[in-house]
C-alpha positions as CSV (number, residue, x, y, z in Angstrom):
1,X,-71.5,47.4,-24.0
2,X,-68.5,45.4,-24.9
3,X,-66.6,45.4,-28.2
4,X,-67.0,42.5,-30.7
5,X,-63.6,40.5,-31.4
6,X,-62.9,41.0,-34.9
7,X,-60.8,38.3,-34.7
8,X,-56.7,38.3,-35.1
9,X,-55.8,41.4,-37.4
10,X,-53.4,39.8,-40.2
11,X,-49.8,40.6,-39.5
12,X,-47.2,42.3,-41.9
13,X,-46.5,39.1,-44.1
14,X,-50.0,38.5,-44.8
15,X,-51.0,42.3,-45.6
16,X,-48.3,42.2,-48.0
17,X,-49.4,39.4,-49.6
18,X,-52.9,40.5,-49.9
19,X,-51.4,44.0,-51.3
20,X,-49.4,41.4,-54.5
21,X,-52.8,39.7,-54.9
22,X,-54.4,43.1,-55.4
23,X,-51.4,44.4,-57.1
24,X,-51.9,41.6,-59.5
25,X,-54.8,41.3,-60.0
26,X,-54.6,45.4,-61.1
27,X,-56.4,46.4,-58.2
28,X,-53.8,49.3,-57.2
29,X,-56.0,51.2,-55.2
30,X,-56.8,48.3,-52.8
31,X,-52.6,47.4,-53.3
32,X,-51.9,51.3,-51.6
33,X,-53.9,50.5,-48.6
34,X,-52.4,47.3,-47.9
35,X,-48.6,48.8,-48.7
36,X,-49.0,51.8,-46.3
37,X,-50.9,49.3,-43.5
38,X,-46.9,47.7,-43.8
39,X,-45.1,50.5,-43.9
40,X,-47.2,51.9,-41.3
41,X,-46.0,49.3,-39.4
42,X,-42.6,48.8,-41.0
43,X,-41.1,52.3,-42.5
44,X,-38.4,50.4,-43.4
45,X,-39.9,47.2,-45.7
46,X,-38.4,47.2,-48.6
47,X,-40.4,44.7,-50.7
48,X,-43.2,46.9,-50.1
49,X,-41.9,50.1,-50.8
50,X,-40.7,48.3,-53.9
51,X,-44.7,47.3,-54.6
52,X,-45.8,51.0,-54.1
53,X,-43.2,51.9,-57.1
54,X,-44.7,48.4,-59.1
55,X,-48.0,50.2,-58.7
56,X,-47.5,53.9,-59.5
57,X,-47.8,53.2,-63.3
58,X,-49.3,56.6,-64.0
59,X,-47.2,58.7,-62.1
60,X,-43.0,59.1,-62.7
61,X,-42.5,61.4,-59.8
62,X,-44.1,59.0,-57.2
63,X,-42.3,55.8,-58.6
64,X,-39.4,57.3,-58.2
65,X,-40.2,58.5,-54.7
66,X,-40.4,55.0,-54.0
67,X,-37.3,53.4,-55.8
68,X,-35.2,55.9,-53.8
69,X,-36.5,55.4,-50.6
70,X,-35.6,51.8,-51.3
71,X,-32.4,53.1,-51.8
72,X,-32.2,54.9,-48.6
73,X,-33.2,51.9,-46.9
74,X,-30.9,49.5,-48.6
75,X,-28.0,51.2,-51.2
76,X,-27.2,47.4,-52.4
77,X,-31.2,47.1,-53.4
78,X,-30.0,46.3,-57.6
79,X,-34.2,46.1,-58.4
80,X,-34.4,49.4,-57.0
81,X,-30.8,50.9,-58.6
82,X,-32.2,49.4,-62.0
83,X,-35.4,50.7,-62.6
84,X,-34.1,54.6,-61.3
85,X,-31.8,53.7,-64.2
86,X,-34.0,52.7,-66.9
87,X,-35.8,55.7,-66.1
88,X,-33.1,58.0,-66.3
89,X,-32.2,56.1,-70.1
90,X,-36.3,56.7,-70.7
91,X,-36.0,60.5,-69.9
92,X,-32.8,60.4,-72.1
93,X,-34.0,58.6,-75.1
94,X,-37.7,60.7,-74.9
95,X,-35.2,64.2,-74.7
96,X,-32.8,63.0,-77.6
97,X,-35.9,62.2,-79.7
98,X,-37.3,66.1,-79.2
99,X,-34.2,67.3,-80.4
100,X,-33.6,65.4,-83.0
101,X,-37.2,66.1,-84.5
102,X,-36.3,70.1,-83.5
103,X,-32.8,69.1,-85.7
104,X,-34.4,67.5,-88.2
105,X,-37.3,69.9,-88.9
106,X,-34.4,72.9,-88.5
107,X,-32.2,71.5,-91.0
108,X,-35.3,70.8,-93.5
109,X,-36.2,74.8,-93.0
110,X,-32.6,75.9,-93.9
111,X,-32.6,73.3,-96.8
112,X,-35.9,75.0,-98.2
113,X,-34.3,78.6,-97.5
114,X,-31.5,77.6,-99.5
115,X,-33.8,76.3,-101.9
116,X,-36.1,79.6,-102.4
117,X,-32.8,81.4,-102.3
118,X,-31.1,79.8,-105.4
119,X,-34.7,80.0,-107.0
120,X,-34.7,83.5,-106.3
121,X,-31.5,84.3,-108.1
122,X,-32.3,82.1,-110.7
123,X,-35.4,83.5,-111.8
124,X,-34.1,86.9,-111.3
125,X,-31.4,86.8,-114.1
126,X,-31.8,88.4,-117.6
């Protein structure tokens, strides 16, 4: 028995397109399948390795998978070289907040240490 035609099978422009559209329209699961059909094709497309970044909201690691392949592919990719950055300043802000709660609640103990100390003496004078 012979095989139905499917018809033509869309070519690496127009899966890329329908992976935005998904993308978009916040279908990221749908936007994966239509990335890695490209890059399947194309190891080396940039604009959708930048879309499989776009769409890897939820996950840091895999985002910045992504943003450095880009990178790999093209070192003059300043989409790419930005958002590595603004993660690095996320990381940095997120870290320098921690320790300046752990500085802030440190210094309030050793304030109230002081505090009992001098009562201490105080109340222990004839």
């Amino acid at each position: 028995m012979a095989k139905k035609d499917a018809g033509p099978q869309p070519n690496r422009e127009e899966l890329l397109q329908m992976g935005i559209r998904a993308a978009k329209d916040g279908n990221n699961d749908g936007a994966r399948i239509f990335f890695e059909q490209v890059l399947g094709q194309d190891k080396r497309n940039e604009r959708a390795m930048m879309w499989m970044a776009k769409i890897a909201t939820d996950n840091k690691s895999e985002r910045k998978k992504w943003l450095e392949k880009t990178l790999e592919v093209n070192p003059d990719n300043l989409q790419a070289r930005d958002a590595l950055k603004k993660m690095a300043y996320v990381r940095s802000a997120t870290e320098n907040r921690t320790l300046l709660t752990f500085g802030m609640v440190a210094g309030v103990l050793i304030i109230l240490a002081f505090v009992m100390i001098v009562a201490v003496v105080i109340l222990n004078r004839p």
